[in-house]
NUDOMI-595019 format. One record per residue (C-alpha): residue number from 0; x, y, z; residue in one letter. Coordinates in steps of 0.5 Angstrom, whole numbers, plus 500, padded with zeros to 3 digits. Layout:
pos | u | v | w | code
NUM | X | Y | Z | A
...
END
This chain:
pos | u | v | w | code
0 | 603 | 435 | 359 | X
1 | 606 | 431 | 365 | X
2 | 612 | 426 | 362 | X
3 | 611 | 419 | 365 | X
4 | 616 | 420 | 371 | X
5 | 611 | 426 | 373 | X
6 | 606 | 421 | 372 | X
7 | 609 | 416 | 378 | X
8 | 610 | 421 | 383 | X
9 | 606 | 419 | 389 | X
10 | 607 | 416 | 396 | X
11 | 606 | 408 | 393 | X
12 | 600 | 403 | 396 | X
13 | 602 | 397 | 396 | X
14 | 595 | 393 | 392 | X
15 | 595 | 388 | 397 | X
16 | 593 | 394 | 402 | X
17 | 586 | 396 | 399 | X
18 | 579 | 394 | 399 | X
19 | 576 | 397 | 393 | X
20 | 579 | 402 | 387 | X
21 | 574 | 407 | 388 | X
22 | 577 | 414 | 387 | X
23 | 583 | 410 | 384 | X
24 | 584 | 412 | 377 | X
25 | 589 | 409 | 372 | X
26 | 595 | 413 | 369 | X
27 | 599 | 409 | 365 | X
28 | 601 | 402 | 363 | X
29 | 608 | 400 | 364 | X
30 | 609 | 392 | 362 | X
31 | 604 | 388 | 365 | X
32 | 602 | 392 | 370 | X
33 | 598 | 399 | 371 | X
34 | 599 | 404 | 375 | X
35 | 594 | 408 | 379 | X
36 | 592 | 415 | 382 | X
37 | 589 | 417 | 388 | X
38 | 583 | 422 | 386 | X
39 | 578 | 425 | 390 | X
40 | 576 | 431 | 386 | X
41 | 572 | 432 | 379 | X
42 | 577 | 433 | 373 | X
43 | 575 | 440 | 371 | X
44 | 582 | 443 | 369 | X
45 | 584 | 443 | 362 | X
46 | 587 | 436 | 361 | X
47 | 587 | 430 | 366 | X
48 | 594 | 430 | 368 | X
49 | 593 | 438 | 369 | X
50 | 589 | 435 | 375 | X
51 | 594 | 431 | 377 | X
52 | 599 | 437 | 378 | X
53 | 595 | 440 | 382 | X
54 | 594 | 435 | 387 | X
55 | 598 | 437 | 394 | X
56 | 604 | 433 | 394 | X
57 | 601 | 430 | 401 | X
58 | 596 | 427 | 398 | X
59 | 599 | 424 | 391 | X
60 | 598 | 415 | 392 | X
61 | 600 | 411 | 388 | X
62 | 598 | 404 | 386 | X
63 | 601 | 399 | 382 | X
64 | 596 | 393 | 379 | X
65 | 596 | 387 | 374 | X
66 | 589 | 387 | 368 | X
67 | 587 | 382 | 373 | X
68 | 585 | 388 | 378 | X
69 | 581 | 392 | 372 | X
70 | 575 | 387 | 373 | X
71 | 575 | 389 | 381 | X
72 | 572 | 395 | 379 | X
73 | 565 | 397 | 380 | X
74 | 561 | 398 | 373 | X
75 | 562 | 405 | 371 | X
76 | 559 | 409 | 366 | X
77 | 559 | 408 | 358 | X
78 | 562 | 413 | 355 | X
79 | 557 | 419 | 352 | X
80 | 562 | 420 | 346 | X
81 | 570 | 419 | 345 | X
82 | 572 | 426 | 342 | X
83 | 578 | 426 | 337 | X
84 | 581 | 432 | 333 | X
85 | 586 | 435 | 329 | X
86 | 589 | 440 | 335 | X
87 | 588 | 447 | 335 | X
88 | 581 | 446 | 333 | X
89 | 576 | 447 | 340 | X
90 | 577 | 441 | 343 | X
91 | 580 | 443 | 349 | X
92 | 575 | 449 | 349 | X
93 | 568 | 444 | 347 | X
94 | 571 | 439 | 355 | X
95 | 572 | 445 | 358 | X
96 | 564 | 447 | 356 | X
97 | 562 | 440 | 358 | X
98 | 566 | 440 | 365 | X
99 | 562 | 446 | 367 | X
100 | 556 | 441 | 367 | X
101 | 556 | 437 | 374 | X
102 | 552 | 431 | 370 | X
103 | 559 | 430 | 367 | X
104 | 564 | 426 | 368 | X
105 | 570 | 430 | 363 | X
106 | 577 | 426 | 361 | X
107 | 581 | 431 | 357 | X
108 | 587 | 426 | 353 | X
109 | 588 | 421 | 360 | X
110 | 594 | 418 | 358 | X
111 | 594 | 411 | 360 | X
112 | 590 | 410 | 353 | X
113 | 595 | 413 | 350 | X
114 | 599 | 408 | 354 | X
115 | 596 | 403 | 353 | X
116 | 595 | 405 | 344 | X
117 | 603 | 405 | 344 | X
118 | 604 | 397 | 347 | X
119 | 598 | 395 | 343 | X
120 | 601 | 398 | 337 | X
121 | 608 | 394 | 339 | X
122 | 605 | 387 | 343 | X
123 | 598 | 387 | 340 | X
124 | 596 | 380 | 343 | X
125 | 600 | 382 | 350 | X
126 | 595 | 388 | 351 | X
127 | 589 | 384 | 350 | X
128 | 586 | 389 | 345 | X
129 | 579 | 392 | 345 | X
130 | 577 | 388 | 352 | X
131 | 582 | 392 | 356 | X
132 | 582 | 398 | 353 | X
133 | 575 | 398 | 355 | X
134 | 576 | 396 | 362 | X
135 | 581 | 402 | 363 | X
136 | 576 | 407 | 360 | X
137 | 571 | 403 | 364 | X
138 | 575 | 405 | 370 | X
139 | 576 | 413 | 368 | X
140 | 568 | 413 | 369 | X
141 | 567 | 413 | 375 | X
142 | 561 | 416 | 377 | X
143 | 562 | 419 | 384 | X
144 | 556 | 423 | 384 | X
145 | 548 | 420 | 382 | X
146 | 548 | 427 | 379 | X
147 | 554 | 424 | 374 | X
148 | 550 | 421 | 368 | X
149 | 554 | 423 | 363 | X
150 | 562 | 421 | 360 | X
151 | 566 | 424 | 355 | X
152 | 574 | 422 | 353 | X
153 | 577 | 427 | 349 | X
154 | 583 | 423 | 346 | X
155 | 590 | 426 | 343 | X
156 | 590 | 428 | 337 | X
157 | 595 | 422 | 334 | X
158 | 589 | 417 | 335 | X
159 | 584 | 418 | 330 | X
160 | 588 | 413 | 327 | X
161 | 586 | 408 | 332 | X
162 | 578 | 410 | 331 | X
163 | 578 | 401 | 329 | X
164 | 580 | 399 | 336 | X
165 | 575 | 405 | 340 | X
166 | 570 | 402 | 336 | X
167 | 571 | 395 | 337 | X
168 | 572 | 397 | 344 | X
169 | 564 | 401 | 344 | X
170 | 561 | 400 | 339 | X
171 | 554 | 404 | 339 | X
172 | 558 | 411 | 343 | X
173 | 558 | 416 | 338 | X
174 | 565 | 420 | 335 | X
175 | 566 | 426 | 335 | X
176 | 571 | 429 | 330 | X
177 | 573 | 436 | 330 | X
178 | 577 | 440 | 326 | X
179 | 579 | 447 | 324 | X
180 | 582 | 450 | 316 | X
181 | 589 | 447 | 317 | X
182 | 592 | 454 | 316 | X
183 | 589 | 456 | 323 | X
184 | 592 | 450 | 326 | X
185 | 599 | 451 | 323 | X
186 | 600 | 458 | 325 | X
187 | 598 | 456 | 332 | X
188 | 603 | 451 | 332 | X
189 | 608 | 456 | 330 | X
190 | 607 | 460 | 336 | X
191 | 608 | 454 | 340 | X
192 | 608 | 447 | 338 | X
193 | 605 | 441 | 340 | X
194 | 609 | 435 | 341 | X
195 | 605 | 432 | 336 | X
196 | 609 | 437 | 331 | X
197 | 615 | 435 | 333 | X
198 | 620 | 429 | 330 | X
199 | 621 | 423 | 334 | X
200 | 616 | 426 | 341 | X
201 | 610 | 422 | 338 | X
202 | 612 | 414 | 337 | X
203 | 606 | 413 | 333 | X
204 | 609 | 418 | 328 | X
205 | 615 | 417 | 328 | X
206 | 614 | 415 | 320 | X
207 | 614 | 422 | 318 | X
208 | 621 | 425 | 316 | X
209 | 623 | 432 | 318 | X
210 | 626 | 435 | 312 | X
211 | 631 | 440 | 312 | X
212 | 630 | 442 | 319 | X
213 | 623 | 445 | 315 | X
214 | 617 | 444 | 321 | X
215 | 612 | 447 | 318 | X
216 | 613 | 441 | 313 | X
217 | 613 | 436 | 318 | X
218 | 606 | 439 | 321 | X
219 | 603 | 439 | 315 | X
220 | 604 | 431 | 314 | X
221 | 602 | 430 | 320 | X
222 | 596 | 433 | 320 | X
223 | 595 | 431 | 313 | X
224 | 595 | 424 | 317 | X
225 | 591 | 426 | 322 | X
226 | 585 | 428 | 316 | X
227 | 587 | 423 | 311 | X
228 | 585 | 417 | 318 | X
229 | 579 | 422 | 320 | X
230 | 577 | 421 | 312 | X
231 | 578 | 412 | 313 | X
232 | 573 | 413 | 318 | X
233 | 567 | 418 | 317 | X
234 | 562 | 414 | 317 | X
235 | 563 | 413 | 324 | X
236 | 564 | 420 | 326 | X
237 | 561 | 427 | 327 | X
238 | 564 | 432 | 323 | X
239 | 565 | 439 | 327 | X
240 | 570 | 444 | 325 | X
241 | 572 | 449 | 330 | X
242 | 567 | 455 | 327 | X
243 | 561 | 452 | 329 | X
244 | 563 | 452 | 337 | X
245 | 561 | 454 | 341 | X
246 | 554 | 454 | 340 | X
247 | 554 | 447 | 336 | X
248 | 555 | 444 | 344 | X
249 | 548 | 445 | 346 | X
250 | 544 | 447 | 340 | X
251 | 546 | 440 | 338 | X
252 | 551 | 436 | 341 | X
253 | 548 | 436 | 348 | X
254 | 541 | 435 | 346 | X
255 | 542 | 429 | 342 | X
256 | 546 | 426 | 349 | X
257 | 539 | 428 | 352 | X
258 | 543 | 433 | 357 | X
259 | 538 | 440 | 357 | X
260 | 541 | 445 | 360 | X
261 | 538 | 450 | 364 | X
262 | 539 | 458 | 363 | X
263 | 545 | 458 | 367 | X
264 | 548 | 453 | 366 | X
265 | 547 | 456 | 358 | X
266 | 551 | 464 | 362 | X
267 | 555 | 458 | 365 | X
268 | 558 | 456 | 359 | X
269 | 557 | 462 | 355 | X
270 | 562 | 466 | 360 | X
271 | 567 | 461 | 360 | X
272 | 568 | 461 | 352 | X
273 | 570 | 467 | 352 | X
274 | 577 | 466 | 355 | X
275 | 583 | 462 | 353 | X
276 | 581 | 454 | 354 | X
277 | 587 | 452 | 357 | X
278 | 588 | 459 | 361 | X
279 | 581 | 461 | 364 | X
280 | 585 | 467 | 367 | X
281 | 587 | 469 | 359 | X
282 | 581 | 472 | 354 | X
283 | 581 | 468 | 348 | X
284 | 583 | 470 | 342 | X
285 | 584 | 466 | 335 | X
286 | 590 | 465 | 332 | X
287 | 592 | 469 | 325 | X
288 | 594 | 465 | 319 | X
289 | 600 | 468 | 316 | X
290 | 601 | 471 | 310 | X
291 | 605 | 465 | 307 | X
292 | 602 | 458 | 308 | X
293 | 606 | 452 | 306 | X
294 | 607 | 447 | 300 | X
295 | 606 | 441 | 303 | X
296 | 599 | 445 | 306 | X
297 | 597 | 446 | 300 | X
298 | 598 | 441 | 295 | X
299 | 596 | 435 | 301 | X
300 | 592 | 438 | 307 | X
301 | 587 | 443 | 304 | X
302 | 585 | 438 | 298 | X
303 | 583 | 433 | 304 | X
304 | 580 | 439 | 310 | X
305 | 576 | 440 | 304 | X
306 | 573 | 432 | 303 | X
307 | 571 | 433 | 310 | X
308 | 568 | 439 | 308 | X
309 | 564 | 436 | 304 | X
310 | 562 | 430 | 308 | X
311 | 559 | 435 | 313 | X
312 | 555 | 439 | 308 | X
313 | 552 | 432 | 306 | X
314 | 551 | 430 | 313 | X
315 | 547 | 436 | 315 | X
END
């Protein structure tokens, strides 16, 4: 992921110097201005800033621009389906299968939502609550093509717990939940941990304590939170566990957005599951629990993973 000092690194464009934002896409929120990309290609890497990185350096603008300018916009797509998670659970993998598809538009944890949580979180009445949020996500789903019909965010894993503002925001799009057997999320975080799972990266879990150096008890709370908020929100959500990937995506999924794929896109799809979702170059392999779990996964996780269970069994 790139730091908010990676994000600012473009040639700046003064606003006062543009005729329209089209192919401008905004990053993050800094005080009470937004700071704007120029973009010109589909967003088809794993996550929206990886997008970013691999812009050529000639071709990095940068804009900066009061709220006022988000109603400048040209109406953008509604977003399809707002994608949460409990990481390392598919959720890479299920956008990655979506931006094969050229009838979506696919934003993989675009950090000026998490930008603009943060501030709603600290300054609620200055960040202008779910109106601006919605014209900022309005704004990520610009539709480049008449081929594009389609919108799907997938945000960061610490935002289940803002489900509330998302829904007061949009509150007919549908949310997806997907999760995985919280052994098999810790064994991948242990092989490489997410800034999630590590105390102090994440402001909106700073609450969580580290106990002892002992991180795999800090990722246990962390993600007994992230079920606990998934739990304080279910009747809005779509449960997904990780073993129903891939083929849940176009024997339900895309079939309840009224997308019916063709048998290429199908082979498409299906060849691109078979290697690593943040690596195309890498073919996948699942993560191995090992043999010792922990006693706050235990006693905390698996008690809720297995709430969620149940919310899914009577749902389908």
């Amino acid at each position: 992921m790139l730091n908010e000092r990676q994000l600012l690194n473009g040639q700046p464009v003064a606003a006062e110097a543009l005729t329209s934002l089209r192919n401008w896409f905004p990053v993050t929120v800094q005080g009470r201005e937004i700071v704007w990309r120029y973009v010109q290609d589909r967003f088809t890497a794993s996550f929206f800033t990886d997008t970013l990185q691999q812009q050529n350096p000639a071709q990095r603008y940068l804009c900066r621009t009061g709220f006022d300018w988000l109603k400048r916009l040209e109406p953008g797509l509604m977003p399809s389906a707002f994608i949460f998670h409990t990481s390392r659970c598919g959720s890479t993998l299920l956008t990655q299968l979506l931006s094969t598809l050229s009838c979506c538009i696919v934003m993989s944890e675009p950090p000026v939502i998490d930008a603009f949580l943060r501030r709603h979180q600290t300054e609620p009445e200055a960040s202008g609550g779910s109106a601006n949020l919605r014209q900022l996500i309005l704004a990520l789903g610009q539709q480049r093509s008449p081929d594009e019909t389609h919108f799907f965010i997938k945000l960061d894993s610490w935002h289940t717990q803002f489900l509330p503002i998302f829904r007061a925001a949009f509150p007919d799009t549908p949310c997806w939940f997907l999760y995985r057997e919280p052994d098999a999320i810790l064994a991948s975080h242990r092989r490489q941990r997410g800034p999630q799972m590590v105390p102090g990266m994440i402001a909106s879990l700073a609450a969580e304590t580290l106990e002892g150096g002992d991180l795999d008890g800090y990722c246990a709370k962390v993600l007994a939170g992230f079920f606990e908020a998934a739990l304080a929100n279910v009747e809005h959500l779509q449960l997904i566990n990780y073993r129903q990937l891939p083929d849940i995506l176009w024997q339900d999924l895309l079939l309840r957005q009224g997308i019916d794929c063709t048998s290429v896109q199908l082979e498409r799809m299906r060849q691109r599951a078979g290697f690593h979702a943040k690596d195309q170059r890498i073919h996948f392999s699942t993560d191995t629990p090992s043999i010792s779990s922990h006693p706050i996964l235990q006693q905390q996780v698996e008690p809720l993973y297995a709430q969620i269970e149940q919310h899914r069994s009577r749902g389908q």
